[in-house]
Structures are given as structure tokens and as C-alpha cells.
C-alpha positions in Angstrom: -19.9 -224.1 -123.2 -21.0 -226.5 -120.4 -24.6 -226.6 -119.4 -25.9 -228.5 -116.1 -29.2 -228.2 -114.4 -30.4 -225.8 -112.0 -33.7 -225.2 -110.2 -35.4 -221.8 -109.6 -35.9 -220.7 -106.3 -37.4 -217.5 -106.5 -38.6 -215.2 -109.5 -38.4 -216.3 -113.1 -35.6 -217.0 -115.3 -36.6 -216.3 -119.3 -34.4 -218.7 -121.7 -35.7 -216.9 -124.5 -37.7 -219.8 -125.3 -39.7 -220.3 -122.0 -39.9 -218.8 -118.8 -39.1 -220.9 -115.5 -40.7 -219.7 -111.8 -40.1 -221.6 -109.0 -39.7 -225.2 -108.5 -38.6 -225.6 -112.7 -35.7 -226.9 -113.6 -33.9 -225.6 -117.0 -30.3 -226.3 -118.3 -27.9 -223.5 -117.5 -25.0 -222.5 -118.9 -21.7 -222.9 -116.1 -20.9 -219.3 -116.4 -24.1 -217.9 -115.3 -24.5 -220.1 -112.4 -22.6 -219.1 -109.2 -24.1 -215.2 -109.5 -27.4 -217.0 -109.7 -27.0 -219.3 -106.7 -25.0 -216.5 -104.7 -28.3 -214.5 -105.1 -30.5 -217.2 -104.4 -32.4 -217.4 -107.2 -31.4 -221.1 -108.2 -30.2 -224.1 -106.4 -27.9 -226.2 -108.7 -29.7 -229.6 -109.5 -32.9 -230.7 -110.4 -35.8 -230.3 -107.7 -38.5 -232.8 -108.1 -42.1 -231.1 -107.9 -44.4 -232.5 -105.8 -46.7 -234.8 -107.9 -50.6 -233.2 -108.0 -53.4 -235.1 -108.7 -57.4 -233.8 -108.5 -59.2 -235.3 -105.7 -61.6 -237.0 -109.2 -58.7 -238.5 -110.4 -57.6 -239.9 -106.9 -61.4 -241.7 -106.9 -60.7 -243.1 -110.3 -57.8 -245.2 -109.3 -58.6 -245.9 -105.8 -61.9 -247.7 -107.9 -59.7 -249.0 -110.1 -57.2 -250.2 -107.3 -60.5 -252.1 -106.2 -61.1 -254.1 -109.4 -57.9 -256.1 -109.5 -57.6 -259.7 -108.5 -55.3 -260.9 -106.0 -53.8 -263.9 -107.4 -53.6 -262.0 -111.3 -50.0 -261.5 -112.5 -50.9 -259.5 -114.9 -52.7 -257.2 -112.5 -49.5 -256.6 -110.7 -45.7 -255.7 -111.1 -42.9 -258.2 -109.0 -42.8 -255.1 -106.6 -46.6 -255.6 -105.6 -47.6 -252.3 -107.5 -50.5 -252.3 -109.8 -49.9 -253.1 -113.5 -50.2 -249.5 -115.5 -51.3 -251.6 -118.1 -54.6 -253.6 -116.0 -55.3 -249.7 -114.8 -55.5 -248.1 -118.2 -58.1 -251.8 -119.1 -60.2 -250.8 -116.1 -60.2 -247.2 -116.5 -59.9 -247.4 -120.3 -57.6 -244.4 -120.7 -54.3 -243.4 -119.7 -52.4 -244.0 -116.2 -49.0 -242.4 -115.8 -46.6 -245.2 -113.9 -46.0 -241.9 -111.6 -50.1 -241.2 -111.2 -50.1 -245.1 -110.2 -47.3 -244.7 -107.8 -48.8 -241.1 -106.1 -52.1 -242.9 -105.9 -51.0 -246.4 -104.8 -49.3 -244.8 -101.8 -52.3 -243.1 -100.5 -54.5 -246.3 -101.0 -52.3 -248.1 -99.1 -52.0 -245.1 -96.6 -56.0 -245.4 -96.2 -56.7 -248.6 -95.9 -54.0 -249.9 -93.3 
């Protein structure tokens, strides 16, 4: 039987494994789909959250963002993004490509 993936809309949807509220996404088997969207309790496709990051967090990599030299290559990517790898030497720890991205945006947002 076919699976694809489907996002909740409202309520929850138990797997027997997990249970998914709104804004998950889970695989769904074809035959238990169009009921599901006709009631409006999923949306066929995957729905990307919105990405959340603590206001501490934000700090960290907006001080971090600060600490990179312009002219470094290794600081930053061919797209003019910071290097996740120079983030996780300054902050000593881990940085997600996708916290870099989320917080890069708002630096750049802030300091126009």
C-alpha cells in the first residue's frame, strides 16, 4: 500500500507509534487520505514549521556573527553565509546550518 505525506491541521492523529497535533507531518497511507483532507484534519504535503529559537540563543550567534573576519574564507560559505563550522569554533558547541540561517537573517534584518 502507497504512503505519501500529509500534515495535520487540526486535532491529533495517533500512528500507534507517536501522536502528531498540528503543524507535524507523518506518512499516510493513500487510502485514509481523502476522508482526512475532506474533514479538514490534514492538508496533503509536508508543512514546514516555523523555525523557534530562545531569545539566549539568538544573542549567542548574533556574538558570534561579530567575531568573524571579513576577508576569512573559511569564515564564510560562496553564498556570503557564515561557515557552521567557524560558528561551532567561536561558540564551541553545536550550530544547526538551519539555526545559522534563522539567525543570519535577523542579523542582517538588524543591522541594515
Amino acid at each position: 500500500m502507497a504512503k505519501q505525506d500529509v500534515t495535520v491541521l487540526v486535532g491529533t492523529i495517533d500512528d500507534g507509534e507517536k501522536t502528531y497535533g498540528p503543524g507535524d507531518s507523518l506518512k499516510m497511507n493513500d487510502k485514509e487520505i481523502p476522508a482526512l483532507v475532506k474533514a479538514g484534519i490534514i492538508k496533503e504535503g509536508v508543512e514546514k514549521k516555523p523555525f523557534e529559537m530562545s531569545d539566549d540563543r539568538m544573542i549567542e550567534l548574533f556574538d558570534a556573527f561579530d567575531q568573524l573576519e571579513k576577508g576569512n574564507e573559511a569564515h564564510w560559505t560562496n553564498s556570503n553565509k557564515p561557515e557552521v563550522a567557524a560558528l561551532k569554533d567561536i561558540l564551541d558547541g553545536d550550530v544547526s546550518a538551519d539555526e545559522r540561517d534563522h539567525a543570519w537573517k535577523q542579523y542582517q534584518e538588524e543591522n541594515k
